[in-house]
PDB file of N, CA, C and O in Angstrom, chain B, residues numbered from 101:
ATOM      1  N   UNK B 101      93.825  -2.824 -78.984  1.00  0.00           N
ATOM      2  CA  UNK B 101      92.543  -2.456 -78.448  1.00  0.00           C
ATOM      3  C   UNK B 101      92.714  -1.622 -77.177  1.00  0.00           C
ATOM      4  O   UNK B 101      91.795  -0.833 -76.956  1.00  0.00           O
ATOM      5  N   UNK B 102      93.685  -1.653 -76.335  1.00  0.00           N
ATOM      6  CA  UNK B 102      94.143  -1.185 -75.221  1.00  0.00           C
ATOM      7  C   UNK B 102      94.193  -0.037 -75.187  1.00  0.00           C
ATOM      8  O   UNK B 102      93.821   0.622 -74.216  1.00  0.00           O
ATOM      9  N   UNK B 103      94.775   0.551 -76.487  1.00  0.00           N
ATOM     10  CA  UNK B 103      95.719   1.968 -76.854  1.00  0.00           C
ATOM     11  C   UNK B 103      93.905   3.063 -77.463  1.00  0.00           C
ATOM     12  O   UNK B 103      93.302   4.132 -77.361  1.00  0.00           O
ATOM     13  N   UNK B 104      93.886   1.809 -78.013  1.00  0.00           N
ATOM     14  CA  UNK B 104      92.015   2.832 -78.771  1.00  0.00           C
ATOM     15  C   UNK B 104      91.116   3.198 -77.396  1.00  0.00           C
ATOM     16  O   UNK B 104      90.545   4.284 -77.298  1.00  0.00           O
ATOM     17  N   UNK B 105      91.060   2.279 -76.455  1.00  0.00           N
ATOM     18  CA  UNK B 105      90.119   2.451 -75.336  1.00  0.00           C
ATOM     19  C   UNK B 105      91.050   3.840 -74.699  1.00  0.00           C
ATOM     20  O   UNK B 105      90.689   4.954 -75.078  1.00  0.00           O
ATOM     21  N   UNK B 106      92.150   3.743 -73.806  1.00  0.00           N
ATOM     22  CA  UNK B 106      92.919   4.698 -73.729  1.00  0.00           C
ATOM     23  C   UNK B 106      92.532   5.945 -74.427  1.00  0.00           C
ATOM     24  O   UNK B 106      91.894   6.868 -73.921  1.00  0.00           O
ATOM     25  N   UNK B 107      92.989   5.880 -75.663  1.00  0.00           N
ATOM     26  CA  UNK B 107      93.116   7.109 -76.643  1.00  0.00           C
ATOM     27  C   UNK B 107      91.047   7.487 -76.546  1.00  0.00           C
ATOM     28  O   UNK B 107      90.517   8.360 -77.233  1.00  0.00           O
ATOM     29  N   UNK B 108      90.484   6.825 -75.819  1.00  0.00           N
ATOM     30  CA  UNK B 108      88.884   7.783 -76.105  1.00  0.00           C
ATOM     31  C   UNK B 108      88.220   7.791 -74.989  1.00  0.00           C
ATOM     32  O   UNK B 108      87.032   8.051 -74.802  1.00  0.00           O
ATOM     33  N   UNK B 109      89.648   7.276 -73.706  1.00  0.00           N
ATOM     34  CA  UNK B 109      88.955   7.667 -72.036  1.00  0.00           C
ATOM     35  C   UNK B 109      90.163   9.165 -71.976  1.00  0.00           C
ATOM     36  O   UNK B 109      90.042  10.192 -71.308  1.00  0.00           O
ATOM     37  N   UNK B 110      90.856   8.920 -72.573  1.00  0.00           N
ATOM     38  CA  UNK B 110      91.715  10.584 -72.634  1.00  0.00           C
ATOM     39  C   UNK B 110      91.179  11.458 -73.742  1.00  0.00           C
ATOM     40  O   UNK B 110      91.794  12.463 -74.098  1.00  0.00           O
ATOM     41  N   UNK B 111      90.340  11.182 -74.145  1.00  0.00           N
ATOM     42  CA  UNK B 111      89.916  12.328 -75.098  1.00  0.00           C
ATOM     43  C   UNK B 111      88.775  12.652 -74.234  1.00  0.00           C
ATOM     44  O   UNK B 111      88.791  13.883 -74.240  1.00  0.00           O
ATOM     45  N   UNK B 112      87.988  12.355 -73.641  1.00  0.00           N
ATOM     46  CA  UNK B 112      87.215  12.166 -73.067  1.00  0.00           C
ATOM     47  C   UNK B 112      86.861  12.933 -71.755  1.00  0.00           C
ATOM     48  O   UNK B 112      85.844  13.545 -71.428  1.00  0.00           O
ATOM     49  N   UNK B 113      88.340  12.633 -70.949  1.00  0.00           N
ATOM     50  CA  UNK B 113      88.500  13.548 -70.359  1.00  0.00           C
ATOM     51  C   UNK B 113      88.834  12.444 -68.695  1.00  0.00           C
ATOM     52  O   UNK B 113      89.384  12.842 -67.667  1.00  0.00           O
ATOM     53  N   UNK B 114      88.301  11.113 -68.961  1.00  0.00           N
ATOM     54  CA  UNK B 114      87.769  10.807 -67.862  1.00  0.00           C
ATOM     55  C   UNK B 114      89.506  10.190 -67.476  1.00  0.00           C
ATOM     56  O   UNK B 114      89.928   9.821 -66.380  1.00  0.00           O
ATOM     57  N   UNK B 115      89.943  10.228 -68.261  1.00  0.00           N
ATOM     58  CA  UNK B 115      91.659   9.501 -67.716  1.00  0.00           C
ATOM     59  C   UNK B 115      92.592  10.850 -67.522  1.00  0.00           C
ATOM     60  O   UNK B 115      92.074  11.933 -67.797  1.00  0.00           O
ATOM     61  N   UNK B 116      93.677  10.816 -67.150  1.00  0.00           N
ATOM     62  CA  UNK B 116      94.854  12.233 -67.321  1.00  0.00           C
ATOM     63  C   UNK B 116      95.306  11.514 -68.720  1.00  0.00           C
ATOM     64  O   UNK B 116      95.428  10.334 -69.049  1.00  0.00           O
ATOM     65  N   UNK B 117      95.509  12.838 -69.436  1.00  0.00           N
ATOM     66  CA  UNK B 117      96.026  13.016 -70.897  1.00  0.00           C
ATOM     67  C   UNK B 117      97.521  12.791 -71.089  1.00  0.00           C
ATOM     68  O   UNK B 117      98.434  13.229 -70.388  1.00  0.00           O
ATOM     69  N   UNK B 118      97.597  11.987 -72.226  1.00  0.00           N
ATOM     70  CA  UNK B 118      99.105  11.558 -72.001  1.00  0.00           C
ATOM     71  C   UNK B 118      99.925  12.671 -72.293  1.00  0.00           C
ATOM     72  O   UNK B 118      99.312  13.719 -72.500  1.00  0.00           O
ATOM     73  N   UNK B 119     101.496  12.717 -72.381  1.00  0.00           N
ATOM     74  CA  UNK B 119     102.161  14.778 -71.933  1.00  0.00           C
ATOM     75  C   UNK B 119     102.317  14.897 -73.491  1.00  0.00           C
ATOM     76  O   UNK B 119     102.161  14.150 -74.456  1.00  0.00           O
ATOM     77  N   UNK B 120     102.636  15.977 -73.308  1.00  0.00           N
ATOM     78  CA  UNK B 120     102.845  16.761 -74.374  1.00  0.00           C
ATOM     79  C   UNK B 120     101.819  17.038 -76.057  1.00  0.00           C
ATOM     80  O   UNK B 120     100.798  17.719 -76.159  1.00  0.00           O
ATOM     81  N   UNK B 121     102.265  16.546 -76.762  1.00  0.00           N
ATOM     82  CA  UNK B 121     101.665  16.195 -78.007  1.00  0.00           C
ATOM     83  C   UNK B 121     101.122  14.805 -78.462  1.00  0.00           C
ATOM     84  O   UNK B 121     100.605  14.781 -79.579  1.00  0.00           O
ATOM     85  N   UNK B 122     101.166  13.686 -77.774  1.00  0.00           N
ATOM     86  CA  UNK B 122     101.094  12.387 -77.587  1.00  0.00           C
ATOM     87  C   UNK B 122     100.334  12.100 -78.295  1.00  0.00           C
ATOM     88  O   UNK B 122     100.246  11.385 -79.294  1.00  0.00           O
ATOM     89  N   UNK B 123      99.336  13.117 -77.347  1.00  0.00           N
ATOM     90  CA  UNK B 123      97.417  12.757 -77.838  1.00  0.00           C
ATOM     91  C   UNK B 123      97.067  13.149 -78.978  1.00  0.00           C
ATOM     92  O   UNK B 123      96.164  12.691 -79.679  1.00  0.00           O
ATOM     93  N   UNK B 124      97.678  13.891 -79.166  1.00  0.00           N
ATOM     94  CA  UNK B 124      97.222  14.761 -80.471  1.00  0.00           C
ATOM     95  C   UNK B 124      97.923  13.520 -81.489  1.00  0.00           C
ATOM     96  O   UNK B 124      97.117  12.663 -81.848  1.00  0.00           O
ATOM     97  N   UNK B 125      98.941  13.406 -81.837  1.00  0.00           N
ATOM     98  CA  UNK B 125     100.119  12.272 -82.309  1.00  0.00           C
ATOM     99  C   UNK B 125      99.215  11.135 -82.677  1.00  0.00           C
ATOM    100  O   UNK B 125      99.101  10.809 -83.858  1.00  0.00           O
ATOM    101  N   UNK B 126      98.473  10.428 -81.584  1.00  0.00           N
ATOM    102  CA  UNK B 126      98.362   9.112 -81.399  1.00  0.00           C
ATOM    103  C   UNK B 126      96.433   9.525 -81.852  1.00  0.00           C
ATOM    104  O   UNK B 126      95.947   8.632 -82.545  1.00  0.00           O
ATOM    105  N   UNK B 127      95.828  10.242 -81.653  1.00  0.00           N
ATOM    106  CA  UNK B 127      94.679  10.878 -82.952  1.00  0.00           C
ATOM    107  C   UNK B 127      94.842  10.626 -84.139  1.00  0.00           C
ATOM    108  O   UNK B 127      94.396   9.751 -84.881  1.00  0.00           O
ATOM    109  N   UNK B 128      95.485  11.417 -84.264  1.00  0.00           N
ATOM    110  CA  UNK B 128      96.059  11.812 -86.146  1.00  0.00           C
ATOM    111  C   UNK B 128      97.025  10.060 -86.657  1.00  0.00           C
ATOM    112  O   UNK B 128      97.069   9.876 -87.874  1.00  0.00           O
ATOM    113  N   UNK B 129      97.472   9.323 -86.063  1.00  0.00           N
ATOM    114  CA  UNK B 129      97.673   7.776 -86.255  1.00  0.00           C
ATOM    115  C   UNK B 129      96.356   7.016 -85.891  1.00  0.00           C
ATOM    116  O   UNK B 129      96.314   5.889 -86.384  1.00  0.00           O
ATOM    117  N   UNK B 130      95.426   7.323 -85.249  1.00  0.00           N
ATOM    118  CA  UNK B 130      94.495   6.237 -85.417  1.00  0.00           C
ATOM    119  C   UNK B 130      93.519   6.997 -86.314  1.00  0.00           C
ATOM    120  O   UNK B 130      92.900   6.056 -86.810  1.00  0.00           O
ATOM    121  N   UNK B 131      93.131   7.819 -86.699  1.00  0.00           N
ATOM    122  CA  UNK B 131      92.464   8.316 -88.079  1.00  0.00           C
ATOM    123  C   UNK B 131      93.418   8.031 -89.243  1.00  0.00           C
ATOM    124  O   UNK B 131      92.768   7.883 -90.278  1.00  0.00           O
ATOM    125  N   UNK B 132      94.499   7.926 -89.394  1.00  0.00           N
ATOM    126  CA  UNK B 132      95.055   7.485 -90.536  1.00  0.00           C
ATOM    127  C   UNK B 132      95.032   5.768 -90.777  1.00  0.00           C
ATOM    128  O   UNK B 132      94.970   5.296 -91.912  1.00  0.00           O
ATOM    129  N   UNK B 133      95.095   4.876 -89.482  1.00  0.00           N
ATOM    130  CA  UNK B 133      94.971   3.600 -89.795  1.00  0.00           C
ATOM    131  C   UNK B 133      93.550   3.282 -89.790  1.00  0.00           C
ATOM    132  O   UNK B 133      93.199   2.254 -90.369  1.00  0.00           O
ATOM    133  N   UNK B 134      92.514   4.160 -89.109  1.00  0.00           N
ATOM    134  CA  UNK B 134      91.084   3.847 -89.468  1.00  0.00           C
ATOM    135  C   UNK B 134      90.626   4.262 -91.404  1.00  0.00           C
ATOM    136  O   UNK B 134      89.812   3.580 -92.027  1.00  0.00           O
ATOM    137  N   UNK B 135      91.260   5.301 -91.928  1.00  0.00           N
ATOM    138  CA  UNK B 135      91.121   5.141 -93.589  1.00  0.00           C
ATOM    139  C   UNK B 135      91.843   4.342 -94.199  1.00  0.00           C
ATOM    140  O   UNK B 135      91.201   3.853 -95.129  1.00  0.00           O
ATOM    141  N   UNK B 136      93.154   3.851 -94.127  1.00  0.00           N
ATOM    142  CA  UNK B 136      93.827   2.478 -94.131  1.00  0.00           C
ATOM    143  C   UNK B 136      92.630   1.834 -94.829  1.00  0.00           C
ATOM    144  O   UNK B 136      92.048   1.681 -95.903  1.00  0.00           O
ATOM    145  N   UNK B 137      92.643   1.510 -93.301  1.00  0.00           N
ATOM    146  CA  UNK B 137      91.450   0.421 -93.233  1.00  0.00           C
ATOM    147  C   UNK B 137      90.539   0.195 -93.960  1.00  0.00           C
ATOM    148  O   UNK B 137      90.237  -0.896 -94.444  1.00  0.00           O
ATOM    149  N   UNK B 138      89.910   1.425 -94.130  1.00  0.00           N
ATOM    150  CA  UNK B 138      88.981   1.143 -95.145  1.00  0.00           C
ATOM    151  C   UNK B 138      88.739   1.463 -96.470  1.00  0.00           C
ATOM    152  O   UNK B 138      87.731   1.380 -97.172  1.00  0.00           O
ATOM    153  N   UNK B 139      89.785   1.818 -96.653  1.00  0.00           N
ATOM    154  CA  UNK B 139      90.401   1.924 -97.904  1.00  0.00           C
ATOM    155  C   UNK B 139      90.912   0.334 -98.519  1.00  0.00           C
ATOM    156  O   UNK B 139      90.820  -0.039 -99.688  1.00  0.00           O
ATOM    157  N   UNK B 140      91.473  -0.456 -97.333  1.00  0.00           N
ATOM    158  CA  UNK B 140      92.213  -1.995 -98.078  1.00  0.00           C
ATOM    159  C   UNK B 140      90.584  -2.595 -97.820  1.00  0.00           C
ATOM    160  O   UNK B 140      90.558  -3.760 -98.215  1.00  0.00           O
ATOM    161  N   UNK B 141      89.555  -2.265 -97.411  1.00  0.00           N
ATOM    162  CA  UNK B 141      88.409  -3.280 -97.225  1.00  0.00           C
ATOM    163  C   UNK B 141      88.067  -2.713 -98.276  1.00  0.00           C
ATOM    164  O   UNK B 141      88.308  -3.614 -99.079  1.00  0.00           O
ATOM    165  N   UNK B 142      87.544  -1.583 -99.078  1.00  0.00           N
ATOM    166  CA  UNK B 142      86.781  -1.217-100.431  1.00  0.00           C
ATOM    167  C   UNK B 142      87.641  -1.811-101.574  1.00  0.00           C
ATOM    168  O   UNK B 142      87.049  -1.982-102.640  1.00  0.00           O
ATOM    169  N   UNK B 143      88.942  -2.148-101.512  1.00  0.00           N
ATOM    170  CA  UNK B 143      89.795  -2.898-102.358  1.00  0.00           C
ATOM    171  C   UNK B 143      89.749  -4.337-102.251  1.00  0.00           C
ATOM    172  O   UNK B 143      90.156  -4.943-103.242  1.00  0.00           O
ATOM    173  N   UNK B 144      89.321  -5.054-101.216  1.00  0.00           N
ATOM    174  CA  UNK B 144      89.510  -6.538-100.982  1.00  0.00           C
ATOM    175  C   UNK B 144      87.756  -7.192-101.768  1.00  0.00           C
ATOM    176  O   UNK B 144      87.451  -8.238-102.341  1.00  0.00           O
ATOM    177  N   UNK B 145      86.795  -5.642-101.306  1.00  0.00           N
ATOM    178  CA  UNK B 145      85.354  -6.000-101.884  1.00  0.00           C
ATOM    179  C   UNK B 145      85.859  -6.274-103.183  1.00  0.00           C
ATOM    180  O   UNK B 145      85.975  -7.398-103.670  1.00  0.00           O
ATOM    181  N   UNK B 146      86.192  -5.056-103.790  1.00  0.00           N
ATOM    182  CA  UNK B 146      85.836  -4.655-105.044  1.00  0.00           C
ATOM    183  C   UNK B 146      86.730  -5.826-106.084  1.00  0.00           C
ATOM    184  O   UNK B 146      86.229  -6.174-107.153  1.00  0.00           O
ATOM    185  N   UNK B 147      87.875  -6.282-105.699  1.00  0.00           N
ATOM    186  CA  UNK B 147      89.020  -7.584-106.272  1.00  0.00           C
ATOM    187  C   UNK B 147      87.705  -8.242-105.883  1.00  0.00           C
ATOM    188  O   UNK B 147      86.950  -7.902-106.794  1.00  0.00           O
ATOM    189  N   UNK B 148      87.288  -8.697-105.369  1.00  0.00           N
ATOM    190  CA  UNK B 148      86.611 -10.408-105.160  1.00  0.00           C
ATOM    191  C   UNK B 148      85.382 -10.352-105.923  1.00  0.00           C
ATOM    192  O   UNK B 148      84.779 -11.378-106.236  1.00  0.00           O
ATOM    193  N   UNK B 149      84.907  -8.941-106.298  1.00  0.00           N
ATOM    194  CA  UNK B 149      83.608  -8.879-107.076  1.00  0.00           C
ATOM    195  C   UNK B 149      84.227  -9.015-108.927  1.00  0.00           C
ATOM    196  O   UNK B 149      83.618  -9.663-109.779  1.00  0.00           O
ATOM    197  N   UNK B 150      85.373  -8.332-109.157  1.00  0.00           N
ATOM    198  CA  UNK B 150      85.602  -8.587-110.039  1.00  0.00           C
ATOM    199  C   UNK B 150      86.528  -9.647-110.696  1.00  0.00           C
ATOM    200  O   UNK B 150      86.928  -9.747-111.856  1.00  0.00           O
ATOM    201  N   UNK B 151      86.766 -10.487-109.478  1.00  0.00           N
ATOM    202  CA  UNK B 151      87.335 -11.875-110.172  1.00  0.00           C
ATOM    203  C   UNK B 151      86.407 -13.024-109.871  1.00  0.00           C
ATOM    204  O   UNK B 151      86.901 -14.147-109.764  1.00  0.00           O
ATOM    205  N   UNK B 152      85.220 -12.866-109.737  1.00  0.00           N
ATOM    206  CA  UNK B 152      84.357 -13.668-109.425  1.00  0.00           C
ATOM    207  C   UNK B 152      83.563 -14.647-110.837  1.00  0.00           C
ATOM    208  O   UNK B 152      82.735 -14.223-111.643  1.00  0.00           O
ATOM    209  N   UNK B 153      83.918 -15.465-110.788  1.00  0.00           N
ATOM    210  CA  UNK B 153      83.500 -15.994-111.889  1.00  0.00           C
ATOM    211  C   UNK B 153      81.900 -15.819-112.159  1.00  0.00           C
ATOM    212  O   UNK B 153      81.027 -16.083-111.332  1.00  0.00           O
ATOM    213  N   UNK B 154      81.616 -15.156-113.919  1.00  0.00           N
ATOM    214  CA  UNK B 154      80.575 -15.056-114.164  1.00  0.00           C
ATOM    215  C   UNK B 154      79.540 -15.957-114.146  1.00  0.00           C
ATOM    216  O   UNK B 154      79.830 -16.595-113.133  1.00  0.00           O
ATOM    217  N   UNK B 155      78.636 -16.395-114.528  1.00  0.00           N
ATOM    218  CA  UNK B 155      77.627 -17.813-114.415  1.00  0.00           C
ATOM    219  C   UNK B 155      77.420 -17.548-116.030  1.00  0.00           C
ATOM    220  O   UNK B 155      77.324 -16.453-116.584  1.00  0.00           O
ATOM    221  N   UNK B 156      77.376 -18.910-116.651  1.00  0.00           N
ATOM    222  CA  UNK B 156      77.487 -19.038-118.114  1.00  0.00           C
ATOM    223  C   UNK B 156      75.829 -19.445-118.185  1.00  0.00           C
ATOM    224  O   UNK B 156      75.076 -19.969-117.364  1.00  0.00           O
ATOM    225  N   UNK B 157      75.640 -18.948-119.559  1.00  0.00           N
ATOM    226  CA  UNK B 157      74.080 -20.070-120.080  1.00  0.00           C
ATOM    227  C   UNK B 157      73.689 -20.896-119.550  1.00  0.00           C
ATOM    228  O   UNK B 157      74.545 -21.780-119.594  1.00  0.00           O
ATOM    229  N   UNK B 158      72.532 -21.338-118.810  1.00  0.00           N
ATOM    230  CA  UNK B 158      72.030 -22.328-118.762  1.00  0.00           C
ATOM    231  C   UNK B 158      72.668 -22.695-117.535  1.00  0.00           C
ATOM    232  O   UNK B 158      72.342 -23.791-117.080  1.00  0.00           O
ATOM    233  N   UNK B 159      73.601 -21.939-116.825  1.00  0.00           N
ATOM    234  CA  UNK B 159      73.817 -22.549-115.525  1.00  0.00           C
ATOM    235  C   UNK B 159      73.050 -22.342-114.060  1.00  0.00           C
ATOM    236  O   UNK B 159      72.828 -21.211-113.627  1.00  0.00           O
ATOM    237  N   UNK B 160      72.758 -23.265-113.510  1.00  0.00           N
ATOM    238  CA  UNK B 160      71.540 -22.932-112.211  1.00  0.00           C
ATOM    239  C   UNK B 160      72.473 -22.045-110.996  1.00  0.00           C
ATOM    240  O   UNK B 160      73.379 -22.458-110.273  1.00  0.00           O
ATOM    241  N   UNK B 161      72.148 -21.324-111.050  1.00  0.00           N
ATOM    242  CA  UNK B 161      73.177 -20.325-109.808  1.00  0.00           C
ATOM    243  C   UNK B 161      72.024 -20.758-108.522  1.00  0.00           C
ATOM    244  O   UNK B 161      70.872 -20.327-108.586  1.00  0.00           O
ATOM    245  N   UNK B 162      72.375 -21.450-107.627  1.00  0.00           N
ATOM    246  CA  UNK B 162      71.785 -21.722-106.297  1.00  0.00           C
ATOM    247  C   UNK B 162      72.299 -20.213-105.267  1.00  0.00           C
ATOM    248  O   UNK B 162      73.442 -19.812-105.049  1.00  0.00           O
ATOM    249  N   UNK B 163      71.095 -19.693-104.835  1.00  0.00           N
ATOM    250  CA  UNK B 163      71.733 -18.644-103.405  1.00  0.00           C
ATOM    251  C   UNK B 163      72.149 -19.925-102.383  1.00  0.00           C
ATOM    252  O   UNK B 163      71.999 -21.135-102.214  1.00  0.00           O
ATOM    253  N   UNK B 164      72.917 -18.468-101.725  1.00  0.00           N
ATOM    254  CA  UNK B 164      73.376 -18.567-100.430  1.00  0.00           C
ATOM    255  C   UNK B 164      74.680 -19.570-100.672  1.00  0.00           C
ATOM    256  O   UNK B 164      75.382 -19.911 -99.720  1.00  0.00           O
TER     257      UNK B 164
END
């Protein structure tokens, strides 16, 4: 959480930018672990919807 706050008070402008290519570097790694991300969450939905046991005849499905 340290490195994300960092990485968007230096984009930002309001911190000094880390040297060289860093910033740019450490961008292009947190846009790749932010689609990661949500790429393994549209996979963790989509497994739990389809191993979810169906409800048979006559069975009372209670919400919530």
């Amino acid at each position: 959480m340290v490195g994300a706050g960092y990485l968007t008070l230096a984009t930002a402008g309001a911190v000094l930018p880390l040297l060289g290519d860093a910033l740019l570097v450490s961008r292009i790694g947190a846009g790749a672990f932010a689609v990661y991300g949500i790429a393994l969450t549209v996979a963790a939905r989509s497994y739990g919807q389809r191993t979810r046991p169906s409800p048979r005849a006559g069975d009372h499905v209670h919400p919530g």
